[in-house]
C-alpha positions in Angstrom: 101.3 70.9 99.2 98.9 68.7 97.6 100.0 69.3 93.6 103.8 68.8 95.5 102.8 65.3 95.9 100.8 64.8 93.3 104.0 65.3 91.0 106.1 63.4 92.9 103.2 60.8 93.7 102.8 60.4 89.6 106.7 60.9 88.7 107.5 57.9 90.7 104.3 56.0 89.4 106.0 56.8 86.2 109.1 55.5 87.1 108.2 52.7 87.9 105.4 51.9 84.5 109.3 52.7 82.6 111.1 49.6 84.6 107.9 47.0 84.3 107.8 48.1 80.4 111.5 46.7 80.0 109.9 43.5 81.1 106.4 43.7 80.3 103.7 41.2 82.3 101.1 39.0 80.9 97.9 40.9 80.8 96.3 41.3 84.2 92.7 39.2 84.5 92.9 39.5 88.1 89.4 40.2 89.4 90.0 41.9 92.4 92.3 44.2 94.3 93.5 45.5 97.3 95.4 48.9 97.7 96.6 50.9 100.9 97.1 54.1 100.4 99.0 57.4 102.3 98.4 60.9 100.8 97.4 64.1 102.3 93.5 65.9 102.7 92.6 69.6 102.8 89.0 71.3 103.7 90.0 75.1 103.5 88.4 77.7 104.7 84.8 78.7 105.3 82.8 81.5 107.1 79.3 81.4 108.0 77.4 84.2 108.6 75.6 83.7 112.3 72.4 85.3 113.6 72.3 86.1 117.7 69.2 86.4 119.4 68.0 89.6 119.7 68.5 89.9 115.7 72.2 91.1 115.5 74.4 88.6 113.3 78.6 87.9 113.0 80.3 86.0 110.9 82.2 82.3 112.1 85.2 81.2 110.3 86.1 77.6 110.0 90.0 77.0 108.9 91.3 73.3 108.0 94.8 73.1 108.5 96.2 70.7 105.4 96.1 66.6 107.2 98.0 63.3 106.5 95.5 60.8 105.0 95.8 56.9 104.9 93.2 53.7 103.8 92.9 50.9 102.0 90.8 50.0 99.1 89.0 46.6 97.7 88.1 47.0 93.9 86.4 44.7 91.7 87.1 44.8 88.2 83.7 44.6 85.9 85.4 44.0 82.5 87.9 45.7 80.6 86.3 49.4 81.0 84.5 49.5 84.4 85.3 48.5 88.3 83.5 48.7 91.5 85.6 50.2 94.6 84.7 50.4 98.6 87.2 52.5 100.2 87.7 53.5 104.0 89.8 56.5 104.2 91.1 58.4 108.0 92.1 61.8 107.9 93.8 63.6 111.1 93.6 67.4 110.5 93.1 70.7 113.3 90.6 72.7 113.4 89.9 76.2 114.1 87.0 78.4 115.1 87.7 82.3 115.1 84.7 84.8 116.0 82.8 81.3 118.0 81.8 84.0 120.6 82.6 86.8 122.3 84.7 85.2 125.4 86.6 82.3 123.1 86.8 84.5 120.3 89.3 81.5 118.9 89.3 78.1 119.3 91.2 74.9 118.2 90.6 71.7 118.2 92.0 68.2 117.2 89.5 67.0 114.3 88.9 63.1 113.0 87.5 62.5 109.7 86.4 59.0 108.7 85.7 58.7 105.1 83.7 55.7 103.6 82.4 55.5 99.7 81.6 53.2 97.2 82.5 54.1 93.4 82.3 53.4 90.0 85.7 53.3 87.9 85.6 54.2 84.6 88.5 53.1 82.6 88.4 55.2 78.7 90.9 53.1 77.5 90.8 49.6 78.9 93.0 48.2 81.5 95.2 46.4 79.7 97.6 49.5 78.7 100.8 49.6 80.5 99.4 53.1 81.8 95.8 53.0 83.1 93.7 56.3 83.8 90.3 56.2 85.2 87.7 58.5 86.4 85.8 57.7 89.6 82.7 58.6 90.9 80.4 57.1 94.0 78.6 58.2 97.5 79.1 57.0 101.1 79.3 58.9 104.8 81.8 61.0 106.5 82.2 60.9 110.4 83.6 64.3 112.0 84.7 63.4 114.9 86.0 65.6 117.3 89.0 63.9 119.0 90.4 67.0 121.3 88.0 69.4 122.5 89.2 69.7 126.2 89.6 73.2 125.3 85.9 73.8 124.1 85.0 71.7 127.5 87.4 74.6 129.6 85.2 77.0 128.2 81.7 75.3 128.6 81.5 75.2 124.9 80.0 71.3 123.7 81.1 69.8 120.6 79.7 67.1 119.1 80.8 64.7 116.3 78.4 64.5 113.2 77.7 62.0 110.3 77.0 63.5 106.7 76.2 61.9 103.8 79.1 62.1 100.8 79.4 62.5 97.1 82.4 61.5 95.7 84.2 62.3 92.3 87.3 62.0 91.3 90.3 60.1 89.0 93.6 59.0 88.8 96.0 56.3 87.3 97.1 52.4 87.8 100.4 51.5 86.5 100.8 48.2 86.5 104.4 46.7 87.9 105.6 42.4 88.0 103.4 39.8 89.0 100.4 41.0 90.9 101.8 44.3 91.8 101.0 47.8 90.7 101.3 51.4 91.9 98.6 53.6 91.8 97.4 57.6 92.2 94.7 59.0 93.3 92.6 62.6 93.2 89.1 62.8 95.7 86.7 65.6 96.1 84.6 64.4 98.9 81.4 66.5 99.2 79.2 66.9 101.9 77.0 69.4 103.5 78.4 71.5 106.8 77.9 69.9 110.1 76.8 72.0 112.8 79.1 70.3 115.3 76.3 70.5 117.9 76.7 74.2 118.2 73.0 76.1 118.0 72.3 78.3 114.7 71.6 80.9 116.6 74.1 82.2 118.9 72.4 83.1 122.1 72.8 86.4 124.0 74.2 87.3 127.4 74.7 91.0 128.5 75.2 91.8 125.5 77.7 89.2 124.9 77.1 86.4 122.2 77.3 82.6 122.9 78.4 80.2 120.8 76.8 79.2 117.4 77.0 78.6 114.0 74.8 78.6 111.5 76.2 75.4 108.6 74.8 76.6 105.1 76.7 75.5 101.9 79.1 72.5 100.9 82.2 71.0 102.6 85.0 70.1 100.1 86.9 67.7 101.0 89.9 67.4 98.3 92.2 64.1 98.8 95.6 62.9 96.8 97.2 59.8 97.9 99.3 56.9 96.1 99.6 53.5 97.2 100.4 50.0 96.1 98.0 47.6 94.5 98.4 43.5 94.5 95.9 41.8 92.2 93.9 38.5 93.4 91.9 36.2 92.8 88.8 34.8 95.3 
């Protein structure tokens, strides 16, 4: 799904550099921009080996079904080569726990992810080509926020949302259109450490039953391809 619209994202990106280079614009000098963005985000799938008191252990898996992400960006352009870039993205995705404990033994919930990072572009060949790649790279937060846990609530299970510091790395390329206009794409790996969702790291113990817990250990991946529009302004 995500290199699906990554090809169409960049054909039509493409498409459109072709028109505009029939009737090329004067060089953008434009210091800033603004760009909205729709794409879509995927976390995977994880498992996380568990201890339960008493000193037995099991293994929780965590599975990200694929979700639509949209935002908006504001970049400032630092010369010809470089560009500073705050961007806010939301991300609506489900989420499902399998092996949580032994009387929900599966559990779904609706998940919220609120991205925000600040980045440095890093344009190799200037930004006054008709075709403009550029590598990112920056840090910010990301906000798990569980929006739908009436299940988890049905089964005396409490889930919390959790912030968690981000790295961010990534790329794309801005293709310039008429006037102010452009069109742009865009590839994110978001990276941040596993929230616990409020859930204890050790699973406790009843008759022989095991409660819920989840021991976090490792690095969420976060991997995010959107395009948008971009219009060019001056303050």
């Amino acid at each position: 799904m995500l290199m699906y619209l990554a090809a169409v994202s960049l054909l039509l990106g493409l498409s459109s550099g072709s028109i505009s280079a029939q009737n090329p614009a004067a060089p953008q000098e434009d210091k800033w921009e603004f760009s909205g963005f729709f794409g879509v985000s995927q976390l995977g799938d994880h498992a996380y080996p568990t201890p339960i008191e008493g000193g037995d252990s099991k293994t929780v898996n965590l599975s990200y079904d694929p979700g639509y992400a949209l935002g908006f960006r504001i970049t400032e352009n630092l010369g010809r080569k470089f560009g500073a870039e705050l961007e806010y993205s939301y991300i609506d995705n489900s989420l499902s726990f399998s092996n949580l404990s032994d009387l929900v033994p599966n559990l779904n919930v609706k998940q919220r992810l609120h991205k925000i990072v600040y980045s440095i572009l890093v344009y190799p060949i200037g930004r006054k080509g008709r075709v403009q790649p550029f590598g990112s790279f920056g840090g910010g937060t990301s906000y798990f926020q569980i929006a739908d846990d009436s299940e988890a609530a049905q089964n005396e299970i409490i889930l919390k949302d959790r912030w968690k510091l981000a790295a961010s790395f990534g790329g794309g390329v801005k293709i310039p259109l008429s006037g102010p206009w452009g069109f742009r794409v865009d590839f994110r790996d978001q990276i941040t450490s596993v929230p616990s969702f409020g859930l204890p790291e050790i699973a406790p113990s009843f008759q022989g039953n095991s409660g819920a817990g989840l021991l976090p250990d490792g690095l969420f991946h976060d991997w995010q391809i959107d395009a948008g529009f971009i219009y060019r302004f001056r303050p």
